[in-house]
C-alpha positions in Angstrom: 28.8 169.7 78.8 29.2 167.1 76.0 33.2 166.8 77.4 31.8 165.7 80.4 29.3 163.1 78.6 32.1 162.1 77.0 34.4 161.5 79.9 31.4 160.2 82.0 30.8 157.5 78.8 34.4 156.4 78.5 34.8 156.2 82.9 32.0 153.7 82.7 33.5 151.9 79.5 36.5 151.4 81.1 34.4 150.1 84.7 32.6 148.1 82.6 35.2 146.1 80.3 37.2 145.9 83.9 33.9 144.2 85.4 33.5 141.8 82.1 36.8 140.9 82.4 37.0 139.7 86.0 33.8 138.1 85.5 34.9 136.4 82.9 38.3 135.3 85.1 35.7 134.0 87.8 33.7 131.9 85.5 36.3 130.3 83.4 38.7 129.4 86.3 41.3 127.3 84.2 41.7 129.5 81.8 42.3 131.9 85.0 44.6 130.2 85.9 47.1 129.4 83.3 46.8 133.4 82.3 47.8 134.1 86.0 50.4 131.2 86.2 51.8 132.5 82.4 51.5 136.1 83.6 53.1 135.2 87.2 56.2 133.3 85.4 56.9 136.2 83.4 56.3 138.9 86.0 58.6 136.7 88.4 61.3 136.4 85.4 60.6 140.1 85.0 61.2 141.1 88.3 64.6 139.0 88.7 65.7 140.7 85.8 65.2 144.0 87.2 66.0 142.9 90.5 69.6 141.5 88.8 69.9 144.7 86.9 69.7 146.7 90.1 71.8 144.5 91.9 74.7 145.2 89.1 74.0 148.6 89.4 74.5 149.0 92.6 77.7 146.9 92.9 79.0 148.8 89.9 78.0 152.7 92.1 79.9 150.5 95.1 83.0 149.5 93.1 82.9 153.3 91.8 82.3 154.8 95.4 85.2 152.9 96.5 87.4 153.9 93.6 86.4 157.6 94.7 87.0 157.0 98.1 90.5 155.4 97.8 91.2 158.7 95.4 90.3 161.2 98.2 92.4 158.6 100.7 94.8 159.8 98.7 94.5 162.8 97.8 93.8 163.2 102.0 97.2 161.8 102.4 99.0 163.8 99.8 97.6 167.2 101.6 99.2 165.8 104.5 102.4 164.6 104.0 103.1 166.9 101.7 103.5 169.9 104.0 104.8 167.6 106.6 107.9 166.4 104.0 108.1 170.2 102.9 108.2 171.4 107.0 111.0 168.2 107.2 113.1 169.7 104.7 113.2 172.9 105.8 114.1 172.0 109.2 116.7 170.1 107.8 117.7 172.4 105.8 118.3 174.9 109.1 120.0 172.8 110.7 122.7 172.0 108.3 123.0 175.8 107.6 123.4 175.9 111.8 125.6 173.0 111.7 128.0 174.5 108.8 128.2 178.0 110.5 129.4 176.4 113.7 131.8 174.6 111.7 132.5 177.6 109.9 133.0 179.4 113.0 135.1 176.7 114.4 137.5 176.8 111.9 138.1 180.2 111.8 138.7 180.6 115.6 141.1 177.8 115.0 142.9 179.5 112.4 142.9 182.9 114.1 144.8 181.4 116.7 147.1 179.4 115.0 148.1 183.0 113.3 148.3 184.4 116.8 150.8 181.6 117.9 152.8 182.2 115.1 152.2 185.9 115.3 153.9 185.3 118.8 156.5 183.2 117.5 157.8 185.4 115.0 157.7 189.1 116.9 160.1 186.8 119.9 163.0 188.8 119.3 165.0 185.8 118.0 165.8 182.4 116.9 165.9 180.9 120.1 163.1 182.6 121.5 161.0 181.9 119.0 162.4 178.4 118.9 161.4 177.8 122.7 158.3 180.0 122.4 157.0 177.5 119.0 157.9 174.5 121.6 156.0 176.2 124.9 153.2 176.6 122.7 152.5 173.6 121.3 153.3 171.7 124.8 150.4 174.0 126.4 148.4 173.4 123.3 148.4 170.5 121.8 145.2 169.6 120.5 144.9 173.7 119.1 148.2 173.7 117.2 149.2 171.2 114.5 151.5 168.4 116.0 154.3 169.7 114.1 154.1 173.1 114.8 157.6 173.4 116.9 159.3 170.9 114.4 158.5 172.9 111.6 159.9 176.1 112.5 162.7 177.0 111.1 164.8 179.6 112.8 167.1 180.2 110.1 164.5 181.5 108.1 163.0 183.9 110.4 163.8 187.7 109.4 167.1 189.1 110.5 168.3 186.1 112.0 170.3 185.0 109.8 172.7 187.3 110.7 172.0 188.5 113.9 173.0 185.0 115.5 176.0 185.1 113.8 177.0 188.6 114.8 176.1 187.6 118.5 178.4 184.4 118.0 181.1 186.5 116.7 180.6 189.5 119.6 181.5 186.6 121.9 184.7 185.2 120.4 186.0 188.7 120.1 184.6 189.1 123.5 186.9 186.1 124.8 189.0 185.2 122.6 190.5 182.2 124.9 187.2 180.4 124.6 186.8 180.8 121.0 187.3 177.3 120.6 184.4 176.1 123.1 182.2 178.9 121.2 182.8 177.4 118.0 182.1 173.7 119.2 178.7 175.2 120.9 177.7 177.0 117.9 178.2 173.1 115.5 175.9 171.7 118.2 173.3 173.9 118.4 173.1 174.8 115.1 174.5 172.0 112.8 173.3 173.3 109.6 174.9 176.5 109.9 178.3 176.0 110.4 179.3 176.6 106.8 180.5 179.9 107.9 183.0 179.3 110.9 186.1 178.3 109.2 185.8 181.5 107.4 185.2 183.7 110.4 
């Protein structure tokens, strides 16, 4: 009960200083107003302080909402193009493992019939067969066979014909002895770098 006294006794202390006062402010009205006019100044100086403060505050959460928003722009970006570059890269890496394997493949069907033709060349039976077979070839294929495929052959160094030729050449002048002569003159025509041997035979 006396709390209650007491808290009764200082309510109505308080009303009644808060009463005095404002009479007071009512009956002295200069002094009223130069404690208003004081206490205005220094509440409107107050509150542009505050008001300035906040301002700066905000700008400076602005300024650092922007710098996280350019970050995540980003970081947005770099989750983007990233798997985009990495997909790139990968489809360019298949398709130079496509283009080399055609090229690969290209080059061995090339090869494999260059072999044939010379495979061909060299199981002709002969010299001269496989002298006009290496020419028929590379007339019907030109653009599969090197350009010098005929010209480079070299009869005289295909197996067994280094003899064989000459026994056929010598078969024939026993054969006809009369045109031995014409045989001999033939044989220096056709074959001029072989005709070491004649004068001999």
């Amino acid at each position: 009960m006396c709390k209650e006294i007491l808290k009764l006794s200082l309510v109505n202390r308080l009303f009644f200083t808060l009463v005095a006062l404002s009479c007071l402010s009512l009956s002295c009205p200069s002094l009223h107003g130069q404690t208003s006019t004081q206490v205005g100044a220094a509440q409107d100086s107050a509150t542009a302080n505050r008001s300035v403060e906040i301002e700066s505050k905000k700008l400076e959460l602005e300024r650092e909402k922007f710098e996280l928003e350019k970050k995540k722009a980003w970081i947005s970006a770099g989750a983007i193009a990233i798997p985009l570059l990495i997909g790139v890269l990968g489809i360019l890496g298949v398709l130079a493992q496509i283009r080399s394997g055609f090229r690969l493949k290209e080059a061995e069907t090339r090869t494999a019939f260059e072999l044939k033709a010379a495979e061909i060349v060299l199981s002709s039976g002969g010299p001269k067969k496989a002298t006009a077979l290496a020419t028929v070839l590379s007339q019907l294929f030109p653009n599969r066979l090197p350009e010098n495929f005929s010209e480079s052959f070299n009869p005289s160094i295909m197996p067994g014909s280094q003899h064989a030729d000459k026994l056929e050449f010598l078969k024939l002048a026993i054969e006809k002895p009369d045109k031995r002569a014409e045989l001999i003159e033939l044989w220096k025509e056709l074959f001029p770098w072989d005709d070491e041997w004649i004068p001999k035979a």
